[in-house]
Structures are given as structure tokens and as C-alpha cells.
N, C-alpha and C positions, 0 to 999 in steps of 0.2 A: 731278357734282362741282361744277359751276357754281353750281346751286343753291344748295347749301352755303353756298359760298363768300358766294353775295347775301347768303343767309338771317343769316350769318354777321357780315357789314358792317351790317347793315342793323339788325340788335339792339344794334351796338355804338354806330351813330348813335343808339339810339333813349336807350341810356345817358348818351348824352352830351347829348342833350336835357334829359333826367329832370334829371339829375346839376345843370345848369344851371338849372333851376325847382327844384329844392332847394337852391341856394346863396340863390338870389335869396329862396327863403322863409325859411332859417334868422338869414341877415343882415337882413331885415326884420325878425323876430325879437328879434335884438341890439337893432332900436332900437325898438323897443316896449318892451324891458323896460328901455331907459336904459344899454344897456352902450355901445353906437357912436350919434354920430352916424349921420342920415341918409348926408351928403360921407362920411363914413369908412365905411357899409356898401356904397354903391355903389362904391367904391372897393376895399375887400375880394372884393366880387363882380366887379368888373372881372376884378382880379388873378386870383382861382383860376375864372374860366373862360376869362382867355386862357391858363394855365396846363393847365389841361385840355386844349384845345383843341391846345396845343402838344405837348403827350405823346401825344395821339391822332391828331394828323398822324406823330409819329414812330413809333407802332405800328404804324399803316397801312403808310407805308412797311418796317419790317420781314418785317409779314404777307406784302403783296405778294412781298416780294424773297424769303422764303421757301418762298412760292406754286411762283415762276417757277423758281427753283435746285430745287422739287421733281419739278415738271413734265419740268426739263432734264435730271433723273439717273433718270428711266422710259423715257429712250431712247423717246419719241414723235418721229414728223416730224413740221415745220410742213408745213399746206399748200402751201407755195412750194416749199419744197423738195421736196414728193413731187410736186405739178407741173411742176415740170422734170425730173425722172428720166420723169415721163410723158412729156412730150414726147420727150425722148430717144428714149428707146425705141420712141416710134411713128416716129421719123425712122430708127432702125436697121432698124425691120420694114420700112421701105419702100424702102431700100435694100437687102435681104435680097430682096425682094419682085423690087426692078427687076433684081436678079444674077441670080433664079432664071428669071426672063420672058427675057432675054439670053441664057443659058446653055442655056434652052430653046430660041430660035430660031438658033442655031447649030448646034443637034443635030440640026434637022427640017433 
């Protein structure tokens, strides 16, 4: 599932790459053919890839929180928490352990 998930991020970085080497070429574009100034397509490009770039920090954050609330509602333990229930338990076996050793040498 982890996997996934990389394989997942890692396509959506490589969009947002693309995505930015296609603005930067279709606004170079504009001013070859005389529609924008240079100042005004570097300025165009600024704008829609901090624009991007803002939409896919708040997708991320969605994904994730999606992620995590999915992970939470399959009733998995975290490792922390099933390490402490182990310990627990091996402190109950050993006190199970030292009653039965006691209870033994009472009897002999």
C-alpha cells in the first residue's frame, strides 16, 4: 500500500513539474508571437505556478488526511501501541510465573 501511495505522490510531483515547463513554454510563446510582453509572461508564469503549486500543497494535505482517517477506520494498531500491550503482558506472565513458583514451594 505504501508503494502506491509513493508511486502515487511521485507522478503527481512529476505533473507539477511538466505542468510548470508548459506554462514557462506556452508564455514564451505569447511573446514570440507579440501577444505579452516578456515582464508580463514571466509574470503570468510566476502567477499560475505559485497557483499550482498552492492547489497541490492543499491536495497533498487532503490526500494525506484521507490517507491517515483511512488507515484509522481499518482498526490497525500502531506499533507503540501493540508494544505496550506486549510488554504488559510479559510483566503479567512473570508475575503469573512468580505466583505459580510460590504457590509451588508452599506445597513441597
Amino acid at each position: 500500500m505504501i508503494d502506491l501511495i509513493k508511486k502515487t505522490i511521485m507522478a503527481g510531483l512529476g505533473a507539477v513539474v511538466l505542468t510548470t515547463e508548459k506554462v514557462h513554454e506556452v508564455t514564451k510563446r505569447f511573446v514570440v508571437e507579440g501577444k505579452l510582453s516578456t515582464e508580463e509572461a514571466e509574470k503570468l508564469a510566476e502567477e499560475l505556478v505559485r497557483s499550482g503549486e498552492d492547489r497541490w500543497d492543499e491536495a497533498s494535505g487532503k490526500i494525506s488526511e484521507g490517507i491517515r482517517k483511512g488507515i484509522e477506520s481499518i482498526d490497525l494498531v500502531r506499533m507503540k501501541e501493540f508494544e505496550e500491550l506486549k510488554a504488559r503482558v510479559e510483566k503479567i506472565e512473570a508475575q503469573l510465573a512468580a505466583l505459580r513458583n510460590e504457590s509451588m514451594a508452599e506445597a513441597e
